[in-house]
mmCIF entry with sequence, helices, sheets and N, C-alpha, C, O atoms, coordinates in Angstrom:
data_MODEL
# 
_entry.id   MODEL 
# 
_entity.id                         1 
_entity.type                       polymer 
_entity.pdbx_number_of_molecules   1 
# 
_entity_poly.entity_id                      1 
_entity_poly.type                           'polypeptide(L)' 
_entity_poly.nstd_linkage                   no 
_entity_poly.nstd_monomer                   no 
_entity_poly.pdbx_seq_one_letter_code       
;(UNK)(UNK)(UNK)(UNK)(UNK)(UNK)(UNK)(UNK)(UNK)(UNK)(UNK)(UNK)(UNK)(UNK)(UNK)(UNK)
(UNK)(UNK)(UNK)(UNK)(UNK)(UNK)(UNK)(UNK)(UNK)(UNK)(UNK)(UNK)(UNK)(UNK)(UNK)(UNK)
(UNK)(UNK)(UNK)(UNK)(UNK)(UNK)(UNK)(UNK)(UNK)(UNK)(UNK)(UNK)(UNK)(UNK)(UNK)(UNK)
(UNK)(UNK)(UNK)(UNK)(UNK)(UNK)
;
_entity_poly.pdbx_seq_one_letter_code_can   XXXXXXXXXXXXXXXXXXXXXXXXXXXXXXXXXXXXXXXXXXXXXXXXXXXXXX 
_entity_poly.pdbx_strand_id                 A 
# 
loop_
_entity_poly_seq.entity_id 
_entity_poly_seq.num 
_entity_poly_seq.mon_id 
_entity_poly_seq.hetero 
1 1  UNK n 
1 2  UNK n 
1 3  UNK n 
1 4  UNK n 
1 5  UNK n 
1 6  UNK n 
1 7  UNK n 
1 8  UNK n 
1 9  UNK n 
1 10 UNK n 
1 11 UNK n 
1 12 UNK n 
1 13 UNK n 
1 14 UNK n 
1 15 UNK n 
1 16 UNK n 
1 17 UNK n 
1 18 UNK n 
1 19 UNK n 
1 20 UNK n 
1 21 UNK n 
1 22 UNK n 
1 23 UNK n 
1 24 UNK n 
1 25 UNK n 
1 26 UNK n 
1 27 UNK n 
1 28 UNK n 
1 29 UNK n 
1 30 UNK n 
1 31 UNK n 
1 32 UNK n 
1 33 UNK n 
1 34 UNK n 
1 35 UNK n 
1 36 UNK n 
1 37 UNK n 
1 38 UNK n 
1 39 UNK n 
1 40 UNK n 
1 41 UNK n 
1 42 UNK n 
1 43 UNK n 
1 44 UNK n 
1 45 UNK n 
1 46 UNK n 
1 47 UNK n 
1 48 UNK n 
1 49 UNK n 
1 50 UNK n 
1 51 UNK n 
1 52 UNK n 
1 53 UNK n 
1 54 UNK n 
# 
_struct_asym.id          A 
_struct_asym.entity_id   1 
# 
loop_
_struct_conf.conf_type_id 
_struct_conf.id 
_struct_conf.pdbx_PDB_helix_id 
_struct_conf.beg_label_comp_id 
_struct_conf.beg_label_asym_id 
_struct_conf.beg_label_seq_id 
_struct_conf.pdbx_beg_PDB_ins_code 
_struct_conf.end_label_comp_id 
_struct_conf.end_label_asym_id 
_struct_conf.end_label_seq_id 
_struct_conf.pdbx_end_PDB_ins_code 
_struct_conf.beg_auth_comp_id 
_struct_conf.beg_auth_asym_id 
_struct_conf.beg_auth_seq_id 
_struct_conf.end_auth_comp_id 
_struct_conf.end_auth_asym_id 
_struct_conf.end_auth_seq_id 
_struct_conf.pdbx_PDB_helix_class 
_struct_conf.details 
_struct_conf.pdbx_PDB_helix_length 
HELX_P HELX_P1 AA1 UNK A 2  ? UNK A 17 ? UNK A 2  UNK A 17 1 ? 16 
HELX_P HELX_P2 AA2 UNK A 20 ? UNK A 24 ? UNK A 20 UNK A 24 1 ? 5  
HELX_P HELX_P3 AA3 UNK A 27 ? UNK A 48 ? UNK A 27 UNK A 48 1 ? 22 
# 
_struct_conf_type.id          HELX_P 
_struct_conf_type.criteria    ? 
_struct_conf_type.reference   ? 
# 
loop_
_atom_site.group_PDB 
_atom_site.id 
_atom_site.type_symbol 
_atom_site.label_atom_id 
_atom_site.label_alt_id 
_atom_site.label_comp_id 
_atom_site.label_asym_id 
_atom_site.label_entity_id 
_atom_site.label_seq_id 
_atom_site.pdbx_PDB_ins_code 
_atom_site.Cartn_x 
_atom_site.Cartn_y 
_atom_site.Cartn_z 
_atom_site.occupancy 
_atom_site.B_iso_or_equiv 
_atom_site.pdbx_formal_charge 
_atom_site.auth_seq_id 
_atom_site.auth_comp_id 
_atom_site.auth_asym_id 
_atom_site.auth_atom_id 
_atom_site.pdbx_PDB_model_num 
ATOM 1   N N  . UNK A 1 1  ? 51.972 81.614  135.545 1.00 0.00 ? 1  UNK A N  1 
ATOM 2   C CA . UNK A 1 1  ? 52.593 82.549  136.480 1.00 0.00 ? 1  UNK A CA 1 
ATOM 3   C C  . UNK A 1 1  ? 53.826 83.205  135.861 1.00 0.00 ? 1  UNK A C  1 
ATOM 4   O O  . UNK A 1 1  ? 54.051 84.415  135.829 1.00 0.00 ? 1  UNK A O  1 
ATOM 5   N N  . UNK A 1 2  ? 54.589 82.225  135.374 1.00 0.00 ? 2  UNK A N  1 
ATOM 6   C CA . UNK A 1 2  ? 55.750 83.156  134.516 1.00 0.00 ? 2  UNK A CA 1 
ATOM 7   C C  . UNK A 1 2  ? 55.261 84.190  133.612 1.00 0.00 ? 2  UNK A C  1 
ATOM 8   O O  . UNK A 1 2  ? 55.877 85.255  133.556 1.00 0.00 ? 2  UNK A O  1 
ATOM 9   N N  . UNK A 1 3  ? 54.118 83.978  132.826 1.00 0.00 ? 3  UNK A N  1 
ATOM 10  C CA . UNK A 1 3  ? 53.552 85.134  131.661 1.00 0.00 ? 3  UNK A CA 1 
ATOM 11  C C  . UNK A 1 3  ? 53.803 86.114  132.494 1.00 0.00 ? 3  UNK A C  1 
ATOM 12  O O  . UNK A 1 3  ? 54.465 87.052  132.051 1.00 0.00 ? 3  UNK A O  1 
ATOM 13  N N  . UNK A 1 4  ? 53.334 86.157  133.949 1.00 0.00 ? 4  UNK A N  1 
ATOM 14  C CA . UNK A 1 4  ? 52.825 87.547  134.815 1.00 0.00 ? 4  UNK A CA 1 
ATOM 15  C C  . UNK A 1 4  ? 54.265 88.444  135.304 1.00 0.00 ? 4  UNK A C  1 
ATOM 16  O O  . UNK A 1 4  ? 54.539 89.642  135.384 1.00 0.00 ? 4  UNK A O  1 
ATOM 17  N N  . UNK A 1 5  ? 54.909 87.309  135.544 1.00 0.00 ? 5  UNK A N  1 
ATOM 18  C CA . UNK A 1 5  ? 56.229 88.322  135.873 1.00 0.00 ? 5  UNK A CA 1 
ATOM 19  C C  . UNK A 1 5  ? 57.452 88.745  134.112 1.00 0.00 ? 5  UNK A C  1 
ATOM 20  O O  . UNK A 1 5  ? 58.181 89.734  134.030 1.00 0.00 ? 5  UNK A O  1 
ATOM 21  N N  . UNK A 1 6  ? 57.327 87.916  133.259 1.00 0.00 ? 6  UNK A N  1 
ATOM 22  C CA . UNK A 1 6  ? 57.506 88.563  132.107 1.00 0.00 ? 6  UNK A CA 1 
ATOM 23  C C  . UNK A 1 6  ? 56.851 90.109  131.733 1.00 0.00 ? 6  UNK A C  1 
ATOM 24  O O  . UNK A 1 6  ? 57.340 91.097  131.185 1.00 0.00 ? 6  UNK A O  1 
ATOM 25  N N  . UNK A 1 7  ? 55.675 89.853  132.233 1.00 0.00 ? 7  UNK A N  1 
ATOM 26  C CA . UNK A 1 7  ? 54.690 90.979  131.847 1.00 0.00 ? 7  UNK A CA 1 
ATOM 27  C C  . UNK A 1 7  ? 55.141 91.940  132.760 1.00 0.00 ? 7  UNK A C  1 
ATOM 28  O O  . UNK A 1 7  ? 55.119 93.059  132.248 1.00 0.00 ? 7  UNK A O  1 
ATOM 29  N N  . UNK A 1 8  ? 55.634 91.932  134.180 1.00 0.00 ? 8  UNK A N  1 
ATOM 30  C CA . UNK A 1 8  ? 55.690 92.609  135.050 1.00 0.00 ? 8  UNK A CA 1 
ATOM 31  C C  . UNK A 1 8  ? 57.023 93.635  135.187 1.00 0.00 ? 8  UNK A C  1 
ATOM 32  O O  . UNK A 1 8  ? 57.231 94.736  135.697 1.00 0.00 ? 8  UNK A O  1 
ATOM 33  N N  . UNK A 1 9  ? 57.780 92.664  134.457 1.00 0.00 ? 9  UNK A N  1 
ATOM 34  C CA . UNK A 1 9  ? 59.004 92.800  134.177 1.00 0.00 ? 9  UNK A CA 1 
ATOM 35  C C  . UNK A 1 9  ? 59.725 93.705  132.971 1.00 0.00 ? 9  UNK A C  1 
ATOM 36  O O  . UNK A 1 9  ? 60.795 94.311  132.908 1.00 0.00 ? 9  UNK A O  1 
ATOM 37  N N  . UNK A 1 10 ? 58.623 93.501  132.050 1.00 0.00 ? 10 UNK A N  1 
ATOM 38  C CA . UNK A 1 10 ? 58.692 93.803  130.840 1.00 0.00 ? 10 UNK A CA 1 
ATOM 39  C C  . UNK A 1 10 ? 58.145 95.325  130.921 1.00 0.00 ? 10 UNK A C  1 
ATOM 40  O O  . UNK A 1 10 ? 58.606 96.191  130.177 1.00 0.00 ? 10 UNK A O  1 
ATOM 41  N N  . UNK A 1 11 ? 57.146 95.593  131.859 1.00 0.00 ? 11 UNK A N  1 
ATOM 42  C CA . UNK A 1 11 ? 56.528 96.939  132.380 1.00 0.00 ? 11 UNK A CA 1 
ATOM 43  C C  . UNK A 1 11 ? 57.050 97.817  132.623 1.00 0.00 ? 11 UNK A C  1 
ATOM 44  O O  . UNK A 1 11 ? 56.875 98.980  132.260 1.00 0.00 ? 11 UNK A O  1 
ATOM 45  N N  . UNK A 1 12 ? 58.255 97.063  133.718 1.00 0.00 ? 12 UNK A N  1 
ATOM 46  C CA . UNK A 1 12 ? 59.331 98.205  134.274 1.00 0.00 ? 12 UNK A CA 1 
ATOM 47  C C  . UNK A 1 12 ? 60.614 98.984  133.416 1.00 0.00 ? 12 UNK A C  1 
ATOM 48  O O  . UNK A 1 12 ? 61.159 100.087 133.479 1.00 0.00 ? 12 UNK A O  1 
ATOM 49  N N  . UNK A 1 13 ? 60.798 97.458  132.385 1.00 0.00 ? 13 UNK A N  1 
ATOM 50  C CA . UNK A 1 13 ? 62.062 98.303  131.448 1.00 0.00 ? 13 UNK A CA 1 
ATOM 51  C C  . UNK A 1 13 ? 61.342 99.157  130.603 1.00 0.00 ? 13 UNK A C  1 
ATOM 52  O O  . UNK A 1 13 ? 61.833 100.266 130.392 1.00 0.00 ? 13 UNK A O  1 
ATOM 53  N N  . UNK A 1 14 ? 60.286 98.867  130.082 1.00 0.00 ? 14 UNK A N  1 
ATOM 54  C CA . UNK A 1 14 ? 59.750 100.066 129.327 1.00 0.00 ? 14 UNK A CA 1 
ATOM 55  C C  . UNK A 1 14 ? 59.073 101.076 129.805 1.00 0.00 ? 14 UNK A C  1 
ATOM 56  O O  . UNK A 1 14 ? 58.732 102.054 129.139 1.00 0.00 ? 14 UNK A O  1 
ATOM 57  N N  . UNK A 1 15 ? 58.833 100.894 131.013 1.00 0.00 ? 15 UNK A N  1 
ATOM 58  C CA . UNK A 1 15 ? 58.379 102.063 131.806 1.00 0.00 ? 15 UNK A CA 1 
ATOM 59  C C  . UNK A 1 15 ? 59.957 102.968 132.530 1.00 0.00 ? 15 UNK A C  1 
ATOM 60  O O  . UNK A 1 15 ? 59.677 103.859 133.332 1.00 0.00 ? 15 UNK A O  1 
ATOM 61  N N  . UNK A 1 16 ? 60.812 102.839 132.375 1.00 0.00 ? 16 UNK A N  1 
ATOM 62  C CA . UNK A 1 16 ? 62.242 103.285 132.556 1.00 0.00 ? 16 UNK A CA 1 
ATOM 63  C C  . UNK A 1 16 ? 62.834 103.596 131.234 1.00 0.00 ? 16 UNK A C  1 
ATOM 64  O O  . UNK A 1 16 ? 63.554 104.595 131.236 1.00 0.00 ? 16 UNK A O  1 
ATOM 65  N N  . UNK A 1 17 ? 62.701 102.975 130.109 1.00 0.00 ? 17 UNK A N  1 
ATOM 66  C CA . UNK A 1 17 ? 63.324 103.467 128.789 1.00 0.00 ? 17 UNK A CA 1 
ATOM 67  C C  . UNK A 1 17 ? 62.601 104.715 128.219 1.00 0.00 ? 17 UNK A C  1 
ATOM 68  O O  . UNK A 1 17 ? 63.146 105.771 127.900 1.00 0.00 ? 17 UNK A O  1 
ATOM 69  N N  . UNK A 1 18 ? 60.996 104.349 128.131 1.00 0.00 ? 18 UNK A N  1 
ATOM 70  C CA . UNK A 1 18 ? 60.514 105.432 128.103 1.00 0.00 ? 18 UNK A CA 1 
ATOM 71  C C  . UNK A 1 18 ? 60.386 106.343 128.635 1.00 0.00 ? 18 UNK A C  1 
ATOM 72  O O  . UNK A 1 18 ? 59.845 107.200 127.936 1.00 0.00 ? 18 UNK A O  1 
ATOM 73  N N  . UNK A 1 19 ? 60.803 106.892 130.365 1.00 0.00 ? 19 UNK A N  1 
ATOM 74  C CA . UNK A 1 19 ? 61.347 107.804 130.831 1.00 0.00 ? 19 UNK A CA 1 
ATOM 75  C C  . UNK A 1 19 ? 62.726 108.137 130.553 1.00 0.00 ? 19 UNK A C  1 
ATOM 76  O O  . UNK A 1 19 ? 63.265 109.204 130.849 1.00 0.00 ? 19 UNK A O  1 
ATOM 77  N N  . UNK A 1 20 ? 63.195 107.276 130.037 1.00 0.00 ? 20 UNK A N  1 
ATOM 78  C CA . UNK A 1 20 ? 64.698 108.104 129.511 1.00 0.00 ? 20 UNK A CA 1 
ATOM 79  C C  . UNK A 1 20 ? 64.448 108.548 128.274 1.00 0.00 ? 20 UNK A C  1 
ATOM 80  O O  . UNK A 1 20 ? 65.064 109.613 128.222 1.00 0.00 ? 20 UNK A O  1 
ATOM 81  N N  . UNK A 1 21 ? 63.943 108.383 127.297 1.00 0.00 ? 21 UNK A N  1 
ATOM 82  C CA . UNK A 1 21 ? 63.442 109.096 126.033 1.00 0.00 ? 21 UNK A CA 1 
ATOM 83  C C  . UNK A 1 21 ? 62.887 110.460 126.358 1.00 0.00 ? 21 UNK A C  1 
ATOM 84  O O  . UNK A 1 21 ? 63.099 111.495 125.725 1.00 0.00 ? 21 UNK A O  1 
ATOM 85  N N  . UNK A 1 22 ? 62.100 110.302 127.503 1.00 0.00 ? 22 UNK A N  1 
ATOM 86  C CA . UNK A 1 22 ? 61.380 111.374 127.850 1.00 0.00 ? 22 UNK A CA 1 
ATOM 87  C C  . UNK A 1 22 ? 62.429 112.656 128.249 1.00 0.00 ? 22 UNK A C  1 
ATOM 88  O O  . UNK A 1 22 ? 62.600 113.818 127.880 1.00 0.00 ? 22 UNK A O  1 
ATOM 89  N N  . UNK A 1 23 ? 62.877 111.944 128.990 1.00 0.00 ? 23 UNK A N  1 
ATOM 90  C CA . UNK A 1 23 ? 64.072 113.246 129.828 1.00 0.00 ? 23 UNK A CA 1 
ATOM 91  C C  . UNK A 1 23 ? 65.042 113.762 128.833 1.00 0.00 ? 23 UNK A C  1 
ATOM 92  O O  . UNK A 1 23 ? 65.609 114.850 128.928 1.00 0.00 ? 23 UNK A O  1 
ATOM 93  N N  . UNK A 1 24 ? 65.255 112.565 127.489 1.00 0.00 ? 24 UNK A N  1 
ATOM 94  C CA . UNK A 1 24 ? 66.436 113.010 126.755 1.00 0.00 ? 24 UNK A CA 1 
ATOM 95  C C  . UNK A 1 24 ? 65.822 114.377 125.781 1.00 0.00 ? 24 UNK A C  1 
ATOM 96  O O  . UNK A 1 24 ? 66.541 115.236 125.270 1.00 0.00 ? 24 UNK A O  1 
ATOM 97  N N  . UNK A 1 25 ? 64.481 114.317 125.699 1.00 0.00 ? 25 UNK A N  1 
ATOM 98  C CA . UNK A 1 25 ? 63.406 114.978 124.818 1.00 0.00 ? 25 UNK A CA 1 
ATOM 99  C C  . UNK A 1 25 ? 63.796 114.055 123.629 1.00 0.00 ? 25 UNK A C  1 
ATOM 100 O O  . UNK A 1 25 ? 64.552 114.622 122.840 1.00 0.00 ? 25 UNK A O  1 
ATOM 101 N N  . UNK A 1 26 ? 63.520 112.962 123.348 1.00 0.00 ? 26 UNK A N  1 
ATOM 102 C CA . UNK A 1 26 ? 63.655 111.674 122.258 1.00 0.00 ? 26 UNK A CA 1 
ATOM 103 C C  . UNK A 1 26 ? 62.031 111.380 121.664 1.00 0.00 ? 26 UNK A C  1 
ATOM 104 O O  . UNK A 1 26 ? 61.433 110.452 122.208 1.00 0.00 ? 26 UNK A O  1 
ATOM 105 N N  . UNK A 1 27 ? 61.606 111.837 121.011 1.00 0.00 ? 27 UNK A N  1 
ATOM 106 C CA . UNK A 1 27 ? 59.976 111.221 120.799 1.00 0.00 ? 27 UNK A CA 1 
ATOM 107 C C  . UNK A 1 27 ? 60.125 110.176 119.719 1.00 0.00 ? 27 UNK A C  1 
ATOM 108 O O  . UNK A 1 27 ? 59.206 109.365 119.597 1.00 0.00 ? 27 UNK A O  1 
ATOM 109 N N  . UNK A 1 28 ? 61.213 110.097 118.890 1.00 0.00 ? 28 UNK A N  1 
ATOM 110 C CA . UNK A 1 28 ? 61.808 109.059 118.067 1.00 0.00 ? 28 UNK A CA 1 
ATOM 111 C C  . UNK A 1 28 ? 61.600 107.747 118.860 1.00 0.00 ? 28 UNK A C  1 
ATOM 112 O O  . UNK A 1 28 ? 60.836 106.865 118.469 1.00 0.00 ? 28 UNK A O  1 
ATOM 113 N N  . UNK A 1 29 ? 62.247 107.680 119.874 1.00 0.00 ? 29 UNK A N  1 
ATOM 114 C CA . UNK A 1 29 ? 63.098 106.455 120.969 1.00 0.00 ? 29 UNK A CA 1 
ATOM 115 C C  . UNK A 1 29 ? 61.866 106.204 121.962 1.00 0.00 ? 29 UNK A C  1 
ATOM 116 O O  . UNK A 1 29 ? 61.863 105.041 122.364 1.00 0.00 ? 29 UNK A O  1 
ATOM 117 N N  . UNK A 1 30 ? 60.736 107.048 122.503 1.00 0.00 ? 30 UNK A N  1 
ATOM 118 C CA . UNK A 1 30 ? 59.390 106.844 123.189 1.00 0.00 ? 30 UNK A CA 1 
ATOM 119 C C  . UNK A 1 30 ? 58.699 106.152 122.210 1.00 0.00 ? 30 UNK A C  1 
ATOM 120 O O  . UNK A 1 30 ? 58.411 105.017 122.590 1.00 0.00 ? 30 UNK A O  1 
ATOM 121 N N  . UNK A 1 31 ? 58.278 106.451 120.944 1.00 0.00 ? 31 UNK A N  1 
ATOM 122 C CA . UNK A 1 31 ? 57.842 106.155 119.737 1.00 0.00 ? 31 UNK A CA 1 
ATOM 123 C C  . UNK A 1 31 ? 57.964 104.452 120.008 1.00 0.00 ? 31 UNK A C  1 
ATOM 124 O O  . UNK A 1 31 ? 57.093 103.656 120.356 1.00 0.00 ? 31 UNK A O  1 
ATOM 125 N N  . UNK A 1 32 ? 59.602 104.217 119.660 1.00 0.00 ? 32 UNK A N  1 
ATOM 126 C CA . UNK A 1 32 ? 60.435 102.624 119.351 1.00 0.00 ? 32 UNK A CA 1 
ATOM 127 C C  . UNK A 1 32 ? 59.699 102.142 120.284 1.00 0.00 ? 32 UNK A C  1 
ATOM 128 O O  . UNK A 1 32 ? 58.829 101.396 119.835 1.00 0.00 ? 32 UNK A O  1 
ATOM 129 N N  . UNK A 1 33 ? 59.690 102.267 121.441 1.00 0.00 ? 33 UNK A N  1 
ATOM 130 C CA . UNK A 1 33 ? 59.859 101.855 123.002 1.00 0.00 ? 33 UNK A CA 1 
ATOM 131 C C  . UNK A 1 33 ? 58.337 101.605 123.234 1.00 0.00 ? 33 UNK A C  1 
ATOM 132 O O  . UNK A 1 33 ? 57.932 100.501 123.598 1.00 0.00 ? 33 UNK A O  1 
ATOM 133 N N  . UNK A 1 34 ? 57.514 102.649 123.015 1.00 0.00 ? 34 UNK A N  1 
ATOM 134 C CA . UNK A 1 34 ? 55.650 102.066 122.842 1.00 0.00 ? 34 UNK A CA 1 
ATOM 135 C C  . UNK A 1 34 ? 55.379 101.065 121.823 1.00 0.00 ? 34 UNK A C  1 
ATOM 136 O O  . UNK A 1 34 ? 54.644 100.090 121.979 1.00 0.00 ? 34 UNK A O  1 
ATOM 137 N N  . UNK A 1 35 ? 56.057 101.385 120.710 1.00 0.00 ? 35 UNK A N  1 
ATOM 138 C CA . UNK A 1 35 ? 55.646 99.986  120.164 1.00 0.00 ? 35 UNK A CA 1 
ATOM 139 C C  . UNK A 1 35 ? 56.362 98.576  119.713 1.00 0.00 ? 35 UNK A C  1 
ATOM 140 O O  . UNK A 1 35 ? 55.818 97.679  119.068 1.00 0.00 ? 35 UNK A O  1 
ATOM 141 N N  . UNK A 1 36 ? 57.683 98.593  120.197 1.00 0.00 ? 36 UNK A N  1 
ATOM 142 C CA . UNK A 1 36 ? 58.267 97.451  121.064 1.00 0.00 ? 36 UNK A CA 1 
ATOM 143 C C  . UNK A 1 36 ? 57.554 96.767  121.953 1.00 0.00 ? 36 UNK A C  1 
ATOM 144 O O  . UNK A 1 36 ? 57.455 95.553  121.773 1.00 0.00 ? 36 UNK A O  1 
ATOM 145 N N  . UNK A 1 37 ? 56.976 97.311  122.971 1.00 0.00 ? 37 UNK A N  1 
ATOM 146 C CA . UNK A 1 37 ? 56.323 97.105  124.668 1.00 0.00 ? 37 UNK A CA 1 
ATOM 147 C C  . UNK A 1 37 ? 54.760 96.629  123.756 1.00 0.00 ? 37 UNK A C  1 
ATOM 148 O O  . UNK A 1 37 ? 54.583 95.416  123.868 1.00 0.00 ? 37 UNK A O  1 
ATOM 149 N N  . UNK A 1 38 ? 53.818 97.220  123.043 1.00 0.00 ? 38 UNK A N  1 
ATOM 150 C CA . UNK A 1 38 ? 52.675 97.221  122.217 1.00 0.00 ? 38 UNK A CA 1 
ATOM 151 C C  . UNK A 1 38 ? 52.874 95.499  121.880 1.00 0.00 ? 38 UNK A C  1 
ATOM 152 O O  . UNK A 1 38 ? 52.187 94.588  122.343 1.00 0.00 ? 38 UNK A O  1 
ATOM 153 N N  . UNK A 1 39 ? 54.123 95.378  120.858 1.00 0.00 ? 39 UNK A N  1 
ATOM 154 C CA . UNK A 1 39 ? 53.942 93.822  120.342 1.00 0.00 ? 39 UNK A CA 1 
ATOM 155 C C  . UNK A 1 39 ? 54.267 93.149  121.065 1.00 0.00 ? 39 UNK A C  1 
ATOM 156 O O  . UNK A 1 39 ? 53.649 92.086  121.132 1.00 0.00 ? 39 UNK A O  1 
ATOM 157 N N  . UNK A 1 40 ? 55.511 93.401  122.089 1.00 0.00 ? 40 UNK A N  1 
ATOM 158 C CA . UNK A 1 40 ? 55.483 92.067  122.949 1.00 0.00 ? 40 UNK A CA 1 
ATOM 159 C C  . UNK A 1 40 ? 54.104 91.889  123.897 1.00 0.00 ? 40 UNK A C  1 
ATOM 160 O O  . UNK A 1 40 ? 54.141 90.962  124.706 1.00 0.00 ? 40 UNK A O  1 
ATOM 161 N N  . UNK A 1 41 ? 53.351 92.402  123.866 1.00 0.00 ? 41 UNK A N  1 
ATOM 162 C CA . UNK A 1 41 ? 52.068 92.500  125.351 1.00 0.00 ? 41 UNK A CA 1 
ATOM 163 C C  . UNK A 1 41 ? 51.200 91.714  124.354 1.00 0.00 ? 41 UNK A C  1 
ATOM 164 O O  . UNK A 1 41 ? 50.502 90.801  124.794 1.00 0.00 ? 41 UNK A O  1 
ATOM 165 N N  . UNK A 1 42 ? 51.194 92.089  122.663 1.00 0.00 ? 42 UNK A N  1 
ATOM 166 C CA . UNK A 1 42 ? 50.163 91.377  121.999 1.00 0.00 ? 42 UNK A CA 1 
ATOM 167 C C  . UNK A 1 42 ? 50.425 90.111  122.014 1.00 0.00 ? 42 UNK A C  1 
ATOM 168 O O  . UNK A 1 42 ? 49.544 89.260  122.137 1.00 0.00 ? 42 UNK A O  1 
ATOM 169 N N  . UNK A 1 43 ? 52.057 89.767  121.852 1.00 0.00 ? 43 UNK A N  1 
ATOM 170 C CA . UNK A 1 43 ? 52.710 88.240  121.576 1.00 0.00 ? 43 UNK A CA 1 
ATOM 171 C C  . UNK A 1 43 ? 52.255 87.905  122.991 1.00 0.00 ? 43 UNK A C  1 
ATOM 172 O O  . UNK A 1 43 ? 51.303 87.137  123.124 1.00 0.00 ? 43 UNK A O  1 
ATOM 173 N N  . UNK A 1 44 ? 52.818 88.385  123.980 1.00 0.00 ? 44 UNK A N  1 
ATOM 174 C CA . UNK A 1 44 ? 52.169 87.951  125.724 1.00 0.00 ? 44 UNK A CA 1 
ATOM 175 C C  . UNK A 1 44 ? 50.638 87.300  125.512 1.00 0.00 ? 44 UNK A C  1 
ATOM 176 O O  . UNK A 1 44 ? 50.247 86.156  125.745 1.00 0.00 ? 44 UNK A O  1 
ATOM 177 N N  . UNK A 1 45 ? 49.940 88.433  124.995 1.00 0.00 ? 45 UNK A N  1 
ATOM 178 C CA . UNK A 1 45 ? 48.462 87.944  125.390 1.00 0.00 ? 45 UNK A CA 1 
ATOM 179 C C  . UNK A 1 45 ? 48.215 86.448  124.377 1.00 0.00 ? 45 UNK A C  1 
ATOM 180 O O  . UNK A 1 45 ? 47.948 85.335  124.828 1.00 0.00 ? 45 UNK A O  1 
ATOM 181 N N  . UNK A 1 46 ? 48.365 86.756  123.141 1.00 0.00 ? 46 UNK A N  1 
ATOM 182 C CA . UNK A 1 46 ? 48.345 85.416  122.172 1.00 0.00 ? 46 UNK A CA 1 
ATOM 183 C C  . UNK A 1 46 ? 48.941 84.293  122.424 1.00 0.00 ? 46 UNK A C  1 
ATOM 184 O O  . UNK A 1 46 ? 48.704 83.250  121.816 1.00 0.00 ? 46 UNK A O  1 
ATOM 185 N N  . UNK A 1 47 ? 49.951 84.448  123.550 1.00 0.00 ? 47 UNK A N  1 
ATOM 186 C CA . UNK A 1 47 ? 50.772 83.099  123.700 1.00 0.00 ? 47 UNK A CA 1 
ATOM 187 C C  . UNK A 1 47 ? 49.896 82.669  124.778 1.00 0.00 ? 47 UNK A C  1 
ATOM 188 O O  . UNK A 1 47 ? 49.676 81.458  124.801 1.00 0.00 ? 47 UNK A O  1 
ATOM 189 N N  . UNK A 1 48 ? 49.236 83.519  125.854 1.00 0.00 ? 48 UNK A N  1 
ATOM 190 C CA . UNK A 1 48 ? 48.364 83.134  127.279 1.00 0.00 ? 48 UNK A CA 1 
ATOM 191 C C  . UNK A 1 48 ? 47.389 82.277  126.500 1.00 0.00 ? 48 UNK A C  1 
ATOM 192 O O  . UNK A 1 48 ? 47.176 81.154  126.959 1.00 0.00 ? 48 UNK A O  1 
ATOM 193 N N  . UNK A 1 49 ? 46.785 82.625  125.427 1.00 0.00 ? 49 UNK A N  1 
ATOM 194 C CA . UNK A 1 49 ? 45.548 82.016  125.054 1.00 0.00 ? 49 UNK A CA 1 
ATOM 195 C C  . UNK A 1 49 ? 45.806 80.747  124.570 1.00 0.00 ? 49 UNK A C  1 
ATOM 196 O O  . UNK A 1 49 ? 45.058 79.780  124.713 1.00 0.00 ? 49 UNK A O  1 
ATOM 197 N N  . UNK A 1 50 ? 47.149 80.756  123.846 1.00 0.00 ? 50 UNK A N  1 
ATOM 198 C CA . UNK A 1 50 ? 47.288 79.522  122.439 1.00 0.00 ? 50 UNK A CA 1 
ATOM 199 C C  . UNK A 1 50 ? 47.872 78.200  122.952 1.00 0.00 ? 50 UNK A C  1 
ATOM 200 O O  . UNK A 1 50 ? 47.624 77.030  122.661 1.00 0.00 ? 50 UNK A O  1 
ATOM 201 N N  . UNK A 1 51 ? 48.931 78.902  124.014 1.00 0.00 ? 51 UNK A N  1 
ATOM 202 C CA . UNK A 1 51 ? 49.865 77.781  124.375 1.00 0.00 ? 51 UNK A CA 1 
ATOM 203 C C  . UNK A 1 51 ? 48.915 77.123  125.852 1.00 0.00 ? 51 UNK A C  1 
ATOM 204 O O  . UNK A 1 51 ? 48.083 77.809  126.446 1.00 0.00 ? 51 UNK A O  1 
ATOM 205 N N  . UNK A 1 52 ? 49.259 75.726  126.225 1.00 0.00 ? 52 UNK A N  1 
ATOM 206 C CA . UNK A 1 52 ? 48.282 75.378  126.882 1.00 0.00 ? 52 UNK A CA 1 
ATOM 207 C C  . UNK A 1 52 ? 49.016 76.010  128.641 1.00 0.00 ? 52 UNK A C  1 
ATOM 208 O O  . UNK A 1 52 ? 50.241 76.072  128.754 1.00 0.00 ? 52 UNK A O  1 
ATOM 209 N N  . UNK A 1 53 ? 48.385 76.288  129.466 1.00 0.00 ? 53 UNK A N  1 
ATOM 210 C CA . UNK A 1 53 ? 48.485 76.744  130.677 1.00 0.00 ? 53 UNK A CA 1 
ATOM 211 C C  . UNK A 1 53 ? 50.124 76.202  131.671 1.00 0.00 ? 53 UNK A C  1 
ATOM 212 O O  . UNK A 1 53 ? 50.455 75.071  131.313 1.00 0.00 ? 53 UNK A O  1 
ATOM 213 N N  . UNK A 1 54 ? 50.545 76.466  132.147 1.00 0.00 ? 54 UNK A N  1 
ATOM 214 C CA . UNK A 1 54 ? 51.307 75.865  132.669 1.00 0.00 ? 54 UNK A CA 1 
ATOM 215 C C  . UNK A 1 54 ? 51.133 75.481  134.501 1.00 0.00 ? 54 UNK A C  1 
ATOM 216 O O  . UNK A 1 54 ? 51.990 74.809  135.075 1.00 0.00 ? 54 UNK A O  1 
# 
């Protein structure tokens, strides 16, 4: 259950940073910010599988 609100959580700041990139016209800082959000969701999903359930 914690993965889900990490995940949920993790949605919103990058779904807010990347609207501020957006508004600043930043495609540099949208760029950072997709694939920041990209590896932590991969580390998210690999840790759901590896580590045992809680």
């Amino acid at each position: 259950m914690w993965a889900f609100w990490i995940g949920a959580l993790g949605t919103i700041m990058a779904a807010v940073a990347w609207y501020d990139g957006y508004r600043r016209r930043s495609p540099a800082r949208m760029r950072a910010v997709a694939t920041t959000y990209l590896v932590c969701l991969i580390a998210l999903l690999v840790a759901w599988y590896v580590l045992p359930r809680p």
